[in-house]
C-alpha positions as CSV (number, residue, x, y, z in Angstrom):
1,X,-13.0,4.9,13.2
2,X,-9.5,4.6,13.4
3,X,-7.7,8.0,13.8
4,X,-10.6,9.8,13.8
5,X,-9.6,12.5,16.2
6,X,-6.1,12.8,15.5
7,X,-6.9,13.4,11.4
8,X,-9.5,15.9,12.4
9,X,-7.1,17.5,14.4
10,X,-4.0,17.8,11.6
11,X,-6.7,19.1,9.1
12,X,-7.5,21.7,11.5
13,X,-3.6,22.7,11.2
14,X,-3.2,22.7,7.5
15,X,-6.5,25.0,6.9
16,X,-4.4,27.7,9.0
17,X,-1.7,27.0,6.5
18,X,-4.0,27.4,3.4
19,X,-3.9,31.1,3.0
20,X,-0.4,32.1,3.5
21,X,1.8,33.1,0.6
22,X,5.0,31.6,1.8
23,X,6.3,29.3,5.0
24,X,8.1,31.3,7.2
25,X,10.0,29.6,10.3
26,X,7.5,30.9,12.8
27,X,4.1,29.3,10.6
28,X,6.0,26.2,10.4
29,X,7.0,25.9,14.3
30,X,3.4,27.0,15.1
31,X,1.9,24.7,13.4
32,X,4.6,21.5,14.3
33,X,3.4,22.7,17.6
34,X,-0.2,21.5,17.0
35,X,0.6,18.9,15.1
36,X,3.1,17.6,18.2
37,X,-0.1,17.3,20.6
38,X,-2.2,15.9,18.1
39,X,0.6,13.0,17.9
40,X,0.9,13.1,21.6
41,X,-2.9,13.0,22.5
42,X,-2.7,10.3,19.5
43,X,-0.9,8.0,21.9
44,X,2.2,8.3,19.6
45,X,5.6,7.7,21.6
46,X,7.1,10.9,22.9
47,X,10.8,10.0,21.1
48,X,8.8,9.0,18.0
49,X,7.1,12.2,17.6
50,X,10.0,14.3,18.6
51,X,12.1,13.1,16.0
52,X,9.3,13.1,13.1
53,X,8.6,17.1,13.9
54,X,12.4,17.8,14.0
55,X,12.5,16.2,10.6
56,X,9.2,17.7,9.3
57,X,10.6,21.1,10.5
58,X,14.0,20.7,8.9
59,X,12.5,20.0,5.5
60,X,9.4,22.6,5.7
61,X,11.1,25.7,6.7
62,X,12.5,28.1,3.5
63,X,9.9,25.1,1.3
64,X,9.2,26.9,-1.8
65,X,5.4,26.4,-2.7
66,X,5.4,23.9,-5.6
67,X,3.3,24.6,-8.7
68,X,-0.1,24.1,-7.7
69,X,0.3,23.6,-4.0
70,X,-0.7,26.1,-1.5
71,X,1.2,26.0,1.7
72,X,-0.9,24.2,3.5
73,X,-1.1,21.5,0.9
74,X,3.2,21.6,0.6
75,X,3.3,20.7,4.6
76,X,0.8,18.0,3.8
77,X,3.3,16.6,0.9
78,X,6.0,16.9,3.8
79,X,4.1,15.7,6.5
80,X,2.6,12.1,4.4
81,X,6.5,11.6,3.0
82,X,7.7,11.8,6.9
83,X,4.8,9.6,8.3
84,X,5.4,6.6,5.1
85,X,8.8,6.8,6.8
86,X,7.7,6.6,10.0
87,X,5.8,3.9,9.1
88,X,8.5,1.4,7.3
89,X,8.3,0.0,4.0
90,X,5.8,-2.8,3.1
91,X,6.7,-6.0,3.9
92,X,4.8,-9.5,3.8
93,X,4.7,-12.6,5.5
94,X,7.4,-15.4,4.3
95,X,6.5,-18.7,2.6
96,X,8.4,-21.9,2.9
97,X,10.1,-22.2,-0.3
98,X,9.6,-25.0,-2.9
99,X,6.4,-27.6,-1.4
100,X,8.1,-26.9,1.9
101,X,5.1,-26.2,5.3
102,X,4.9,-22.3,6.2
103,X,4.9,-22.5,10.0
104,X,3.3,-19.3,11.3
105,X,3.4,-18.9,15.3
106,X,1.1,-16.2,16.3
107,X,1.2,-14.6,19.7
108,X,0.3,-11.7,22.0
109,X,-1.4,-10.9,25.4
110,X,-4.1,-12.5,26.3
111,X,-7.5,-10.8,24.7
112,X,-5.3,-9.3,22.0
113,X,-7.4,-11.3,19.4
114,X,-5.3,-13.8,18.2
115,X,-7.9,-16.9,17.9
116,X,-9.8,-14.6,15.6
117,X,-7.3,-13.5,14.2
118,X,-5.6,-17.0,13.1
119,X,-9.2,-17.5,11.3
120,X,-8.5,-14.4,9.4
121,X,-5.7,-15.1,8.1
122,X,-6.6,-18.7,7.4
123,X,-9.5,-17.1,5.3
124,X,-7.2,-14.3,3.5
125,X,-4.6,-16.8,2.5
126,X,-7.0,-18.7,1.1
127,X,-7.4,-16.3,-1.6
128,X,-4.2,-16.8,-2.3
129,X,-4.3,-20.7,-3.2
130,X,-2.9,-21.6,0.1
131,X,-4.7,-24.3,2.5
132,X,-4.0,-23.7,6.2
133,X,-4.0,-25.7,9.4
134,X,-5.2,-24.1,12.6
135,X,-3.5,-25.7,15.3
136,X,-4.9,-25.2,18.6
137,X,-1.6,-24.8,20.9
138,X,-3.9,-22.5,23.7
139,X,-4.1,-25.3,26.8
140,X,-4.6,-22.9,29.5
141,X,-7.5,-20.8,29.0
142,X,-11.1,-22.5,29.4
143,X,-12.8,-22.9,25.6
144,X,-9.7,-21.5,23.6
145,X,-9.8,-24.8,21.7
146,X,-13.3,-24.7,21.1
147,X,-13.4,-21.2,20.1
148,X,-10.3,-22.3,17.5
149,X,-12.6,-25.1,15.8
150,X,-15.9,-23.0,15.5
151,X,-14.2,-20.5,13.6
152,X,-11.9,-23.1,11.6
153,X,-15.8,-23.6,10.5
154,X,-16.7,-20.4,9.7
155,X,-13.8,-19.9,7.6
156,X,-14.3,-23.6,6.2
157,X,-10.7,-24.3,7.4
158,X,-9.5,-27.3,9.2
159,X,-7.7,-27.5,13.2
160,X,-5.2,-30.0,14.3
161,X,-6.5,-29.9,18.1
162,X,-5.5,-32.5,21.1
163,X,-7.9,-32.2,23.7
164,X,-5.8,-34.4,26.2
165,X,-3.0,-32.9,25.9
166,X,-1.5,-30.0,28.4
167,X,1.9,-29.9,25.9
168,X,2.0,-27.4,23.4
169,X,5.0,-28.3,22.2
170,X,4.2,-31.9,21.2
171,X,1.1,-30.7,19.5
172,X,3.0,-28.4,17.4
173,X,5.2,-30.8,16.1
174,X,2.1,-33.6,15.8
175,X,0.3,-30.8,14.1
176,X,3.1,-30.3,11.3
177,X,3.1,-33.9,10.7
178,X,-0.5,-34.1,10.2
179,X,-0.4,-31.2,7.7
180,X,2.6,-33.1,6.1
181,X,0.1,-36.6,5.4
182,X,-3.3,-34.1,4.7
183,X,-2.2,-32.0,2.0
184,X,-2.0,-28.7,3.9
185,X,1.1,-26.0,3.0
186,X,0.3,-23.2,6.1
187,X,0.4,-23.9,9.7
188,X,-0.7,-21.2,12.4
189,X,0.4,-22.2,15.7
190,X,-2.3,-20.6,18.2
191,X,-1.0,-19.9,21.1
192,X,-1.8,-19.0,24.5
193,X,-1.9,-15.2,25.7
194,X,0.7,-14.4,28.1
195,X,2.6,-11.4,29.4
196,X,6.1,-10.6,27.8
197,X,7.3,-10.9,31.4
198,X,6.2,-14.4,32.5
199,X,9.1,-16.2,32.1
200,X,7.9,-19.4,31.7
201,X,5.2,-18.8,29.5
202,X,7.9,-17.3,26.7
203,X,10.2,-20.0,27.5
204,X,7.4,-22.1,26.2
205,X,7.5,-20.1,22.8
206,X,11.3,-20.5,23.1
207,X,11.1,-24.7,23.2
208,X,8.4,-24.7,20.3
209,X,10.6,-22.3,17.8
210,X,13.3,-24.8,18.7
211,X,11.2,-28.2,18.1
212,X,9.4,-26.7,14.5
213,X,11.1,-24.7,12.0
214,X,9.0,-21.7,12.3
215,X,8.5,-19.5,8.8
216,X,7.1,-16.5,10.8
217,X,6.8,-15.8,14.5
218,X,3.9,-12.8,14.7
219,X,2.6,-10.9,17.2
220,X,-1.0,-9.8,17.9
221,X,-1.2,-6.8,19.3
222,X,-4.8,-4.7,20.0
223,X,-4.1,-1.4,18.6
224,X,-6.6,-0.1,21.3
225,X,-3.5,-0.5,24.2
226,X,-1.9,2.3,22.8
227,X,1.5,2.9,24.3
228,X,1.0,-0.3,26.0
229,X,1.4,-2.3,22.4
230,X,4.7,-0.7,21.8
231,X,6.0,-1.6,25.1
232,X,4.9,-5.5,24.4
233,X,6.1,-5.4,20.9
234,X,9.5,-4.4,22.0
235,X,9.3,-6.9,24.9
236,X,8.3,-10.1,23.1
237,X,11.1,-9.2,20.1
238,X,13.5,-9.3,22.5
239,X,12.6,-12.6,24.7
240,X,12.2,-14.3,21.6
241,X,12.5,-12.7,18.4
242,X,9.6,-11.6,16.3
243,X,9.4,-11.2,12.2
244,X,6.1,-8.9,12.0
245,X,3.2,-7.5,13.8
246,X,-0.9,-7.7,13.4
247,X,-2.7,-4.7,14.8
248,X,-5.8,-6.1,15.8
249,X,-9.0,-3.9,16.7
250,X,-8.0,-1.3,14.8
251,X,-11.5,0.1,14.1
252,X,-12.1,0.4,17.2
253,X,-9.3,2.7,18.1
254,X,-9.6,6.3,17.4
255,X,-6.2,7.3,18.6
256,X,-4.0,5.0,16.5
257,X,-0.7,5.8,18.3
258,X,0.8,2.1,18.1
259,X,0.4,1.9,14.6
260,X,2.6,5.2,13.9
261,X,5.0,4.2,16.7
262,X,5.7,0.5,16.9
263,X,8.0,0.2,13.4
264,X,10.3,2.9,14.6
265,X,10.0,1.5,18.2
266,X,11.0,-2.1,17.4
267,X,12.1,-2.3,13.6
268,X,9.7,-4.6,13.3
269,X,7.3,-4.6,10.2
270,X,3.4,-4.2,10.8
271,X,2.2,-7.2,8.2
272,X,-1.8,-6.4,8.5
273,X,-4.6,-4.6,10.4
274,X,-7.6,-5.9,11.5
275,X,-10.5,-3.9,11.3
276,X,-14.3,-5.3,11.8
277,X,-15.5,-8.4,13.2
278,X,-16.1,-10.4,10.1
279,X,-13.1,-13.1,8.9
280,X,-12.5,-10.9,5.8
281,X,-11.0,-7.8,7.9
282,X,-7.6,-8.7,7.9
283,X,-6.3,-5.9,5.0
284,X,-2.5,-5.9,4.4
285,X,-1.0,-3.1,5.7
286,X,0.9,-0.5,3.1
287,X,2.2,2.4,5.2
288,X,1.6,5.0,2.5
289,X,-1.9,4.0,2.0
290,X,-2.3,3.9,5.9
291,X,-0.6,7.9,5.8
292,X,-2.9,9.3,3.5
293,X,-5.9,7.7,5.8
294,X,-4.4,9.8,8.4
295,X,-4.0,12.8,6.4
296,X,-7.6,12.4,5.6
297,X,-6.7,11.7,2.0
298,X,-8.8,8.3,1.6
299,X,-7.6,5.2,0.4
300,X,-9.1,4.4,-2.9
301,X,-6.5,1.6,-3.9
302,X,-7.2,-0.6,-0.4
303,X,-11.2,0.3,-1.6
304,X,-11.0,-1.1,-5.1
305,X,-9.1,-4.4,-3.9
306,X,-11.3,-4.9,-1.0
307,X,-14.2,-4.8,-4.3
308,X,-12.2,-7.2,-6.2
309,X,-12.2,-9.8,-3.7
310,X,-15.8,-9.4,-2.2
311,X,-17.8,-7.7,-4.9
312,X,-20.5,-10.6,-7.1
313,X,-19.1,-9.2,-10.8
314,X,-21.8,-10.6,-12.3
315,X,-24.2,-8.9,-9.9
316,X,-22.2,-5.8,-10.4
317,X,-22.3,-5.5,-14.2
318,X,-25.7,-6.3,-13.8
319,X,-26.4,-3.3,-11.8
320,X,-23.7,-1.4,-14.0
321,X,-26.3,-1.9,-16.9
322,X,-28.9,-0.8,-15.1
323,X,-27.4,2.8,-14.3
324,X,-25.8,2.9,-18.4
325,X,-29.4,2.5,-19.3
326,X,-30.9,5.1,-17.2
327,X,-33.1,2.3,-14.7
328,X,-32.6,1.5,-11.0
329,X,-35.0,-0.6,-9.4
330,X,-35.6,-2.5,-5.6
331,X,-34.1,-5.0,-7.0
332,X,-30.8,-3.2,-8.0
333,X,-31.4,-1.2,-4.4
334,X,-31.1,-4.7,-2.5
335,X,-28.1,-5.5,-4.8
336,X,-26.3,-2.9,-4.1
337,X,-27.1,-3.0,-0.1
338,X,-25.5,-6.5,-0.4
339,X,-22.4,-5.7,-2.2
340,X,-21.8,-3.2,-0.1
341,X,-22.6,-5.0,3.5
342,X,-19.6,-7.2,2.0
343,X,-17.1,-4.4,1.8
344,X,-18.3,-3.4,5.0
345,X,-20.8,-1.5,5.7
346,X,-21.8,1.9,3.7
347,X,-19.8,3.7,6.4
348,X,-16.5,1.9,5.7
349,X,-16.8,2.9,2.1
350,X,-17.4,6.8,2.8
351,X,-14.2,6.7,5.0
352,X,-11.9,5.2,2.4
353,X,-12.8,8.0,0.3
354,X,-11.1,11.0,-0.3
355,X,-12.7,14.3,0.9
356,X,-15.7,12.8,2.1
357,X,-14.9,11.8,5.9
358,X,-12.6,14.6,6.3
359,X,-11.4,12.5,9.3
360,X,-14.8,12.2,10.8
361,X,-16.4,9.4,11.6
362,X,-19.2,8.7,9.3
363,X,-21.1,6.0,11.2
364,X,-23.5,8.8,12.6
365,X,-24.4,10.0,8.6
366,X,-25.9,6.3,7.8
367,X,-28.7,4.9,10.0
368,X,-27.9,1.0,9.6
369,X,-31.6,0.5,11.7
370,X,-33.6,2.8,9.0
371,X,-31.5,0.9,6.3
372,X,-32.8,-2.9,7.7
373,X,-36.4,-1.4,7.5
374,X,-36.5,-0.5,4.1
375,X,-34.7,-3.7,3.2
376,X,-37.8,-5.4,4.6
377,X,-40.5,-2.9,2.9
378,X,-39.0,-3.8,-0.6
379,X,-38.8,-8.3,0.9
380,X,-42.5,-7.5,1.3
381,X,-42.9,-6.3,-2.5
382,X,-43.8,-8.7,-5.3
383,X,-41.6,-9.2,-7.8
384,X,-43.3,-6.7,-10.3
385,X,-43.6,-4.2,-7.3
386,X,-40.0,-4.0,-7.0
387,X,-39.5,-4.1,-11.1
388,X,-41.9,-1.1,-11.2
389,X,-42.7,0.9,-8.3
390,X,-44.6,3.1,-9.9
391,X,-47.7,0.5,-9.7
392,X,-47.6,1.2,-5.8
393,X,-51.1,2.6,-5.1
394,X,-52.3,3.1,-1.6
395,X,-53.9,0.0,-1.2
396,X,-50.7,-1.9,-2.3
397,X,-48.4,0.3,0.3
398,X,-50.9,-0.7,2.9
399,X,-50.6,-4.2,2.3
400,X,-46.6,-3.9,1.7
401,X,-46.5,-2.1,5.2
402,X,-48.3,-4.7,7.1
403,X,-45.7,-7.3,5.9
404,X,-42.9,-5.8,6.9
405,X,-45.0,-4.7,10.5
406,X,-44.0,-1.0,9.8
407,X,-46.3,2.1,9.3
408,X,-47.3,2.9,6.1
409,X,-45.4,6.2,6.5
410,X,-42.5,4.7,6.3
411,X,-43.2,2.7,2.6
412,X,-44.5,6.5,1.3
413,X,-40.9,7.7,2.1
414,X,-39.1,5.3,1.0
415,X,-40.9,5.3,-2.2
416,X,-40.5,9.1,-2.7
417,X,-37.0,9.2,-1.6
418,X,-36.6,6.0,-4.5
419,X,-38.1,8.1,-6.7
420,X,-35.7,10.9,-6.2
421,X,-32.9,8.5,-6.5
422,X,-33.6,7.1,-9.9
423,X,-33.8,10.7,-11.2
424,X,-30.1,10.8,-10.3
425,X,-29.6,7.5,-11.9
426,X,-31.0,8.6,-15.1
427,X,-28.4,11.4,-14.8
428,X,-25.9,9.2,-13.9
429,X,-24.6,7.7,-17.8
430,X,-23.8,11.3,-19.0
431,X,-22.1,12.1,-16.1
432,X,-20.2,9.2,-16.2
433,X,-19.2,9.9,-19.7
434,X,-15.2,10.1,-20.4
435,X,-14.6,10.0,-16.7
436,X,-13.7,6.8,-16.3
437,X,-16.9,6.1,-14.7
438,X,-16.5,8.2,-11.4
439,X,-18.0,10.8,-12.5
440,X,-20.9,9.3,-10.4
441,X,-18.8,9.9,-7.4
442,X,-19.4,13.2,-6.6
443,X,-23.0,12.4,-6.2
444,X,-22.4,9.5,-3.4
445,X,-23.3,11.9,-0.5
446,X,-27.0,12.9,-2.0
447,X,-27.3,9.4,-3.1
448,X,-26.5,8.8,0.8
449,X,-29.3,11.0,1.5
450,X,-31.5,9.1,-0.3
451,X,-30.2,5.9,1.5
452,X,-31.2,7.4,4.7
């Protein structure tokens, strides 16, 4: 999980906070003091975090607690208004005006993700009515085109590739005038990786910004290489100019310095994150919702449009029935696995929301192997077994058990822990009464239990 340690480690800071009456100069350098090697251990740039404490300082000392706010909670205010600074304002990629081609040039080090990458955002601006052309500009490193096409597959996109050719130039311009006769409004230009000091390698990106009239030139950059990403930001912005950055791999890195140093480093705008290894984990990247994941706040709004755009509604209402009218079957058990193994994972979800991951990672609470198994206890039920488990006798759990080659222990406790489940769900309509249908939220970590 990304920032893991270093949300864990501001939380830590603002509990000490919680029980003081007012915030006196010393509480507030005390706890800057912390919250400067949290930063620092973060793998946030030295200058960067020297400048956000001085500001955080300058504004929390002599704070008056506001109505409502302890404070703890009044340096948190402080603290998330400094860091959605830090952080820059949203901004988004450019489109060619009018029925004009968007040319977008992505590139980066090598193993920074960019192939990958290019799919993603193939597949996310698909969503938005656009039809993109992957062109495969990487004639250096063995399989890059290959890899290019099968994902142009996966993502049911299609790739302007010329296997002859060793002149990435040319096949940019070849592959704008093939998206010109096919219909297609987005090119991404893959490129090859290559360090921000090989000369020749950026005076290739130089010749093929000057041959095509690139929209937006964007850099990959694996927000696992920490102060390393900065460094290579500020290096390729000024060899050849760059209009935003993707921070690939962000999932996977628990520090998340780059992110909180690289906009104030180089000016330049983070447009999205990439988190997971499916193509829909490209999420756009809004610096306030990215400051209250760090603050351990959640991040409800990224939650409900990452629903919108992978969530069945008509398998959802469906199962929103089910709870209104008291009944939750296998069937609506299965459902609801699916819907969320589309948003991520069960674990994703628990992060994004507020007061539940309290920065830790929440991989460990939800065992994805004991989950697969009772997904294949309930495949091995009939149709009227999972409509109504209460017909499952011994000799049926036997038989259930031996299809899915488990134990029959296992089916007994999935079946009682089922049955303690849908006694919540009967609950569930009342308590979801004038709450705008959270209410049901505050039972998500028993009914995690239950999962488990």
């Amino acid at each position: 999980m990304a920032f893991e340690s270093l949300t864990e480690k501001l939380q830590n800071v603002f509990k000490g906070l919680r029980s003081k009456g007012v915030l006196t100069e010393a509480d507030v350098k005390a706890s800057m003091k912390e919250v400067k090697m949290a930063l620092l251990e973060a793998d946030v740039n030295f200058k960067v975090v020297k400048q956000f404490i001085k500001s955080v300082e300058e504004k929390a000392v002599g704070e008056t607690v506001l109505n409502g706010l302890n404070p703890g909670q009044t340096v948190i205010k402080i603290v998330n208004e400094e860091m959605i600074s830090l952080l820059g304002e949203a901004e988004q990629l450019k489109f060619a005006p009018g029925q004009g081609i968007t040319v977008i040039m992505l590139c980066g080090l090598n193993g920074a993700g960019k192939t990958t990458t290019a799919a993603k955002l193939a597949q996310r601006l698909k969503k938005k009515g656009k039809k993109s052309l992957l062109a495969a500009l990487d004639v250096y490193r063995p399989a890059a085109i290959e890899q290019l096409a099968i994902n142009a597959g996966k993502v049911e996109t299609d790739v302007y590739k010329e296997e002859d050719s060793k002149d990435p130039v040319s096949i940019a311009e070849h592959a704008i005038e093939y998206a010109k006769s096919h219909g297609h409004n987005v090119v991404i230009l893959d490129t090859a990786g290559r360090l921000e000091v090989n000369e020749e390698l950026m005076d290739e990106l130089k010749r093929i910004k000057d041959s095509v009239d690139v929209t937006d030139t964007i850099l990959v950059v694996d927000a696992g290489t920490g102060q390393a990403a900065v460094d290579v930001a500020k290096g390729f912005n000024e060899k050849i100019g760059i209009d935003g950055i993707i921070m690939s791999k962000l999932d996977g890195d628990a520090r998340g310095g780059a992110v909180l140093s690289i906009r104030s480093v180089t000016g330049t705008p983070v447009y999205y994150a990439g988190t997971g290894e499916k193509f829909d984990g490209l999420e756009e990247f809004h610096p306030d919702r990215m400051a209250s994941r760090i603050l351990g706040m959640g991040d409800v709004l990224s939650l409900i449009e990452k629903a919108a755009d992978t969530v069945d509604q008509e398998a959802a209402e469906k199962m929103q029935e089910s709870v209104k009218k008291g009944k939750f079957d296998f069937d609506d058990y299965l459902n609801a696995m699916a819907q969320m193994n589309k948003m991520g994972g069960i674990a994703s979800i628990l992060n994004m929301l507020p007061g539940l991951s309290g920065g830790r990672d929440l991989s460990g609470m939800v065992d994805e192997k004991r989950l697969k198994r009772n997904e294949a206890i309930i495949h091995s039920m009939t149709a009227k077994e999972r409509a109504n488990p209460k017909i499952l006798n011994p000799q049926r759990k036997f038989r259930i058990a031996k299809g899915a080659g488990v134990d029959v222990m296992y089916v007994n406790r999935l079946v009682k822990e089922f049955d303690e489940m849908q006694k919540m769900m009967k609950k569930m309509p009342g308590l979801m009464k004038g709450r705008g249908g959270f209410g049901g939220l505050g039972n998500l970590s028993s009914l995690m239990r239950g999962l488990k």
